[in-house]
mmCIF file as gemmi writes it, N, C-alpha and C atoms, coordinates in Angstrom:
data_model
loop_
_atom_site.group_PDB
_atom_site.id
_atom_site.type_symbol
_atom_site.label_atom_id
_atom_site.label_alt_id
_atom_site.label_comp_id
_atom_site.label_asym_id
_atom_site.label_entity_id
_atom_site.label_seq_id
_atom_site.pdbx_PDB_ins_code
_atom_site.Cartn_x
_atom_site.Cartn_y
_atom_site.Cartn_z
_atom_site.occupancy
_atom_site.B_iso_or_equiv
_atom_site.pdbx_formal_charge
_atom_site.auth_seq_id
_atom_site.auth_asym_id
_atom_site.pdbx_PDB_model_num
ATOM 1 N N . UNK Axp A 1 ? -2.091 -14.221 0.628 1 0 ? 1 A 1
ATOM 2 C CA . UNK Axp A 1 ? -1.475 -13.237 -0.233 1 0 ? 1 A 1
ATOM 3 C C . UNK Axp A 1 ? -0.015 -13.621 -0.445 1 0 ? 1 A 1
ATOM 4 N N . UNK Axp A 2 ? 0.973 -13.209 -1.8 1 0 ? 2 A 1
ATOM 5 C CA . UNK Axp A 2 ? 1.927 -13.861 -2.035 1 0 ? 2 A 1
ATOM 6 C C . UNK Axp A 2 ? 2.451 -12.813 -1.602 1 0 ? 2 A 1
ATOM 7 N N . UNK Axp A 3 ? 3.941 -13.41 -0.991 1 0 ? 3 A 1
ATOM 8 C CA . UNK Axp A 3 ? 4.891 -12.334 -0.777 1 0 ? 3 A 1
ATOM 9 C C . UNK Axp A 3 ? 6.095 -11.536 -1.837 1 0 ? 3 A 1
ATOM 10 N N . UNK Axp A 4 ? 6.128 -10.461 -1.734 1 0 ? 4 A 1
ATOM 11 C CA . UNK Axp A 4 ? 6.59 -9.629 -2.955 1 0 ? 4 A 1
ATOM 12 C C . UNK Axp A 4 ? 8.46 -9.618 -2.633 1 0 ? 4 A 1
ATOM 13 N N . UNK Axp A 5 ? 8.962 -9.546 -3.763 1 0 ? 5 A 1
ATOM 14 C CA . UNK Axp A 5 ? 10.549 -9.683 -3.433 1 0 ? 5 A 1
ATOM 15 C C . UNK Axp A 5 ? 10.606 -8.239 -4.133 1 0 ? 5 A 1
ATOM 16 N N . UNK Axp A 6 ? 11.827 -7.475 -3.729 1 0 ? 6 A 1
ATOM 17 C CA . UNK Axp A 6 ? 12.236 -6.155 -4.177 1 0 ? 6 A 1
ATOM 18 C C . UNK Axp A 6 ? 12.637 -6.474 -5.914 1 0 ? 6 A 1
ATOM 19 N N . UNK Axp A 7 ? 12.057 -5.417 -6.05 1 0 ? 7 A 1
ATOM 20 C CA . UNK Axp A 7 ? 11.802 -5.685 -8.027 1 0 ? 7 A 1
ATOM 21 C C . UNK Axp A 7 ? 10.551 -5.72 -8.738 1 0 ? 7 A 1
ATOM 22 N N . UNK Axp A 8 ? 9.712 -6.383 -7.818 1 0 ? 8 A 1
ATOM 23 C CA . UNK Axp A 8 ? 8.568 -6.948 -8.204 1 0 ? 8 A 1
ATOM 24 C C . UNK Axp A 8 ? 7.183 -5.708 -8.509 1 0 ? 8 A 1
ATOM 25 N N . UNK Axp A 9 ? 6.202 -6.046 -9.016 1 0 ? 9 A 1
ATOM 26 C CA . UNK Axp A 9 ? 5.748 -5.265 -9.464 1 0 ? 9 A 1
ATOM 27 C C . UNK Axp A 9 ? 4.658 -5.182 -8.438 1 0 ? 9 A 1
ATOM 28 N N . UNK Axp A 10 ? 4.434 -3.917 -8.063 1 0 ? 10 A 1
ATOM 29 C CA . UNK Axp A 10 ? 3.148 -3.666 -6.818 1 0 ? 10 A 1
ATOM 30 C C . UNK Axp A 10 ? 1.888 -4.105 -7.134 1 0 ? 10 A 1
ATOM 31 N N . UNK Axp A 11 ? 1.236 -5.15 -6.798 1 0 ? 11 A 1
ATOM 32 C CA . UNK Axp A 11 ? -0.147 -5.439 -7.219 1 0 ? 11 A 1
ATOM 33 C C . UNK Axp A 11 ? -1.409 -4.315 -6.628 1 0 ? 11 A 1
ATOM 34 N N . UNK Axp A 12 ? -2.509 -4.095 -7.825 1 0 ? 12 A 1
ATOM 35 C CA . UNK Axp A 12 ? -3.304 -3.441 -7.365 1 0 ? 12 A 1
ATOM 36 C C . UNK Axp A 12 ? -3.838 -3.092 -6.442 1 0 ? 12 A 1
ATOM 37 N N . UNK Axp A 13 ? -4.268 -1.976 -5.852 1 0 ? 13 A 1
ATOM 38 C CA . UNK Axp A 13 ? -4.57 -1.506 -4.323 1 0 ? 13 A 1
ATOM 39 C C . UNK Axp A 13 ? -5.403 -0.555 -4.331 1 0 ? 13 A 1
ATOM 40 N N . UNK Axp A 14 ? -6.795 -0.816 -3.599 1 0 ? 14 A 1
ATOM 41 C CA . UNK Axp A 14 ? -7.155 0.503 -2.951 1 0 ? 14 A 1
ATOM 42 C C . UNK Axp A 14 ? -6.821 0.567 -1.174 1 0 ? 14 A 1
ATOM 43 N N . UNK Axp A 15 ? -6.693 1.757 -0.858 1 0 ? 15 A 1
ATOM 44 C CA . UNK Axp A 15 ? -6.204 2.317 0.729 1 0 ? 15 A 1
ATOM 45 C C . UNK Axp A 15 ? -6.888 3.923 0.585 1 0 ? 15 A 1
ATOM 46 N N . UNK Axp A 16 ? -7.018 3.625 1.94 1 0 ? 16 A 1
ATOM 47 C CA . UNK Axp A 16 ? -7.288 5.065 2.5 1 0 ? 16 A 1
ATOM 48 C C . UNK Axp A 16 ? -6.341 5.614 3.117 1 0 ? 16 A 1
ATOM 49 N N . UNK Axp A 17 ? -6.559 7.215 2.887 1 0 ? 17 A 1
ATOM 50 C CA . UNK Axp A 17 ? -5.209 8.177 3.557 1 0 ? 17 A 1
ATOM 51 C C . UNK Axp A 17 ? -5.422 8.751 5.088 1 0 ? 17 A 1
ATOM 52 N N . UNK Axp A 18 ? -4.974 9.102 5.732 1 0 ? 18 A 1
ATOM 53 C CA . UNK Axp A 18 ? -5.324 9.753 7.281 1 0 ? 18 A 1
ATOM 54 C C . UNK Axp A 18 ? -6.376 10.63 7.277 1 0 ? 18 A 1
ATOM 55 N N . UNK Axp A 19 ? -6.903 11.273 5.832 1 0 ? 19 A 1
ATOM 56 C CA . UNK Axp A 19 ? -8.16 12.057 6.198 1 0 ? 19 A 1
ATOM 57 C C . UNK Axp A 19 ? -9.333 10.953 5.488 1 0 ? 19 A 1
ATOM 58 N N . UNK Axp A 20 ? -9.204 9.423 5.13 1 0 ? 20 A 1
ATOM 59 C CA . UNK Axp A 20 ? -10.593 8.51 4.544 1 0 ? 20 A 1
ATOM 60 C C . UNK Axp A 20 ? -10.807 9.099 3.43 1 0 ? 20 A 1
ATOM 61 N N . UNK Axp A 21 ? -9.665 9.688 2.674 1 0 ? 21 A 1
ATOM 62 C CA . UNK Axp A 21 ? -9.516 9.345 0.96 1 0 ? 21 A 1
ATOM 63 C C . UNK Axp A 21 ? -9.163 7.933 0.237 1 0 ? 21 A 1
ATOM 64 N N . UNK Axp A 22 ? -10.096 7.413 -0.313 1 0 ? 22 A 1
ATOM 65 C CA . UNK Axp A 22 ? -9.268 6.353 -1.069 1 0 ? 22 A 1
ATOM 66 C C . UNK Axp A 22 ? -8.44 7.083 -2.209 1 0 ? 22 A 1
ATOM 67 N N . UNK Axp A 23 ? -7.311 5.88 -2.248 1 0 ? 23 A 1
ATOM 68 C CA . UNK Axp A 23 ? -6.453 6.231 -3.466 1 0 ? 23 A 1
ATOM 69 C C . UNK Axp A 23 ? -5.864 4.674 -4.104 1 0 ? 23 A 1
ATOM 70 N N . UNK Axp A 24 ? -6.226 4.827 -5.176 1 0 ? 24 A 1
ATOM 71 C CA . UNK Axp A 24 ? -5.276 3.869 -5.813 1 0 ? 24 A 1
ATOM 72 C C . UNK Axp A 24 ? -4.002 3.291 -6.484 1 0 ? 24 A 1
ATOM 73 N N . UNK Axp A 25 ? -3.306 2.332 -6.652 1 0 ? 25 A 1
ATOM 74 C CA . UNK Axp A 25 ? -2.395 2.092 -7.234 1 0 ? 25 A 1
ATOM 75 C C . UNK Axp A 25 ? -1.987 3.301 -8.824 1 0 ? 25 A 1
ATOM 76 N N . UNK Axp A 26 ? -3.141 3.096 -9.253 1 0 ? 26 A 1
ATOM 77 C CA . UNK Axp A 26 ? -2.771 4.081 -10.43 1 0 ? 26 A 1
ATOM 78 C C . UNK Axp A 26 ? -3.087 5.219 -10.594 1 0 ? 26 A 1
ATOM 79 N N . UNK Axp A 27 ? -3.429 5.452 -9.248 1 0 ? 27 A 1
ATOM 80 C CA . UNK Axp A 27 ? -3.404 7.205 -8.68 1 0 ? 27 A 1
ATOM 81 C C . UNK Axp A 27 ? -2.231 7.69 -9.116 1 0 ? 27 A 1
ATOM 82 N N . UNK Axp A 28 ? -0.944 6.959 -8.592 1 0 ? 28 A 1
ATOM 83 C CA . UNK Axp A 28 ? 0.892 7.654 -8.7 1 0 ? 28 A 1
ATOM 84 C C . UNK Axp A 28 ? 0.959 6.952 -9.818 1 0 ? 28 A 1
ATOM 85 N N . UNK Axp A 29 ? 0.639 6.767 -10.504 1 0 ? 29 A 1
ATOM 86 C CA . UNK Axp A 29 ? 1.356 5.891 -12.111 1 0 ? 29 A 1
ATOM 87 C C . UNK Axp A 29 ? 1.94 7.053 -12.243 1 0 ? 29 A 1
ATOM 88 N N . UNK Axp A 30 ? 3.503 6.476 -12.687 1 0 ? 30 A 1
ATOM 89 C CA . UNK Axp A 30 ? 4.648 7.328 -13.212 1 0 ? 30 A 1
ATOM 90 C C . UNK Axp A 30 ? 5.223 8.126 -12.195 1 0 ? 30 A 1
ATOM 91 N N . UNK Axp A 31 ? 5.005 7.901 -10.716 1 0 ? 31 A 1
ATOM 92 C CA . UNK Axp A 31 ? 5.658 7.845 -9.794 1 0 ? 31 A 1
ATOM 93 C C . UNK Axp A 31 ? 6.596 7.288 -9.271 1 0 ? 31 A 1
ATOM 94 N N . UNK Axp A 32 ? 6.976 8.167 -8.581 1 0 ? 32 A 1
ATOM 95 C CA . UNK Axp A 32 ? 7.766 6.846 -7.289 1 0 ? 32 A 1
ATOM 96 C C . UNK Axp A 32 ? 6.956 6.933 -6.076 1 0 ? 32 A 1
ATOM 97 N N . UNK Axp A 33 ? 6.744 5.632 -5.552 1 0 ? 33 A 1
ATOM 98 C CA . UNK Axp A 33 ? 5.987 5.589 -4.458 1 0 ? 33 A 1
ATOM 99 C C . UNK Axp A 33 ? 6.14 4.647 -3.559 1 0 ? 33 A 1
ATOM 100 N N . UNK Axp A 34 ? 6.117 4.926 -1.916 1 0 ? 34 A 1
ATOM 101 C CA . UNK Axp A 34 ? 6.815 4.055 -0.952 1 0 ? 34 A 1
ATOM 102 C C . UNK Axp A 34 ? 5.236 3.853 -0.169 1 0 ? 34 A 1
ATOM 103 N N . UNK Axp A 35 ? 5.06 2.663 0.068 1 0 ? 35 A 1
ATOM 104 C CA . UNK Axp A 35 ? 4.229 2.503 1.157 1 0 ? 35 A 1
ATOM 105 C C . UNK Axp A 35 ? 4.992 1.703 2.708 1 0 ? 35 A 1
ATOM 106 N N . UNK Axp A 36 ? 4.482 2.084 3.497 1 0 ? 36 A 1
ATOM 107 C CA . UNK Axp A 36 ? 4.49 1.343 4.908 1 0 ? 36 A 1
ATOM 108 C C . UNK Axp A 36 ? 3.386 1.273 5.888 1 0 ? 36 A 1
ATOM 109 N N . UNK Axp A 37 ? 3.416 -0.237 5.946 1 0 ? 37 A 1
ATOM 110 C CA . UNK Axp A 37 ? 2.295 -0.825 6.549 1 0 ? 37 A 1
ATOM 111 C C . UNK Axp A 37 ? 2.879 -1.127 8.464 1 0 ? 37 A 1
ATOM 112 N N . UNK Axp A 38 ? 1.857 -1.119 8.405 1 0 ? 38 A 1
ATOM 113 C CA . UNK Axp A 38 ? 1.802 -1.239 10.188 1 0 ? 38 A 1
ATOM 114 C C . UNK Axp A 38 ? 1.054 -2.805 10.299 1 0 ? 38 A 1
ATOM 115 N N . UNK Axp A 39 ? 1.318 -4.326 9.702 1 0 ? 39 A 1
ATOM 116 C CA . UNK Axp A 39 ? 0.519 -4.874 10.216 1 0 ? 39 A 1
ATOM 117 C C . UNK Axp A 39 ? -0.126 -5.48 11.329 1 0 ? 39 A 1
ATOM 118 N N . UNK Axp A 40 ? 0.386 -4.86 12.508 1 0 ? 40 A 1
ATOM 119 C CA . UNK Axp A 40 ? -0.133 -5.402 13.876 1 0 ? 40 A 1
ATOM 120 C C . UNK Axp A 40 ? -0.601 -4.153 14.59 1 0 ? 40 A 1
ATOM 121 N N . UNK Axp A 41 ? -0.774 -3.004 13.848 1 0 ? 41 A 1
ATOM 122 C CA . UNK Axp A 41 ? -1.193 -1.744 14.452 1 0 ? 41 A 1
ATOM 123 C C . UNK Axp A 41 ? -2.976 -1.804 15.051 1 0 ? 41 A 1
ATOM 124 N N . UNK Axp A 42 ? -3.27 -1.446 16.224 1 0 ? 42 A 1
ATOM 125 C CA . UNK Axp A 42 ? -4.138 -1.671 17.033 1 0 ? 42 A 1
ATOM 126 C C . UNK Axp A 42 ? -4.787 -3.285 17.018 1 0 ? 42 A 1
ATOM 127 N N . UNK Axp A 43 ? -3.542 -3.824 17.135 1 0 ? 43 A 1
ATOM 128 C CA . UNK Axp A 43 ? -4.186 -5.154 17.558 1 0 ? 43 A 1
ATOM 129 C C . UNK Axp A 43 ? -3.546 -5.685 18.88 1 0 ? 43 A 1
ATOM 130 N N . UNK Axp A 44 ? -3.965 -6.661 19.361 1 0 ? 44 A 1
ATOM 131 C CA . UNK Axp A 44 ? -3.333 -7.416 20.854 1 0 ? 44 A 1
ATOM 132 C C . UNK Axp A 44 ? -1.674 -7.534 20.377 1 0 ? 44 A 1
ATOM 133 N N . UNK Axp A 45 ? -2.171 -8.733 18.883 1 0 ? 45 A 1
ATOM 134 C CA . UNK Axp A 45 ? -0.42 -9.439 18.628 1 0 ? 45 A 1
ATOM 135 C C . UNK Axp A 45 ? 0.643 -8.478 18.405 1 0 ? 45 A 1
């Protein structure tokens, strides 16, 4: 996966929310929207 520089445009996404809703990128179209990822969350590393 390429890495994104601030500016850049969020590439498409589905994710699930804390209750196993998916939602997509163009769920918030015409939002503002922040994500944060945990990528080492329940793992060893």
């Amino acid at each position: 996966m390429a890495t994104l520089s601030p500016g850049d445009a969020a590439p498409a996404f589905e994710a699930s929310d804390q209750n196993d809703q998916p939602h997509t990128l163009t769920d918030f179209s015409g939002r503002k929207l922040f994500l944060f990822f945990y990528p080492k969350a329940n793992t060893s590393g």
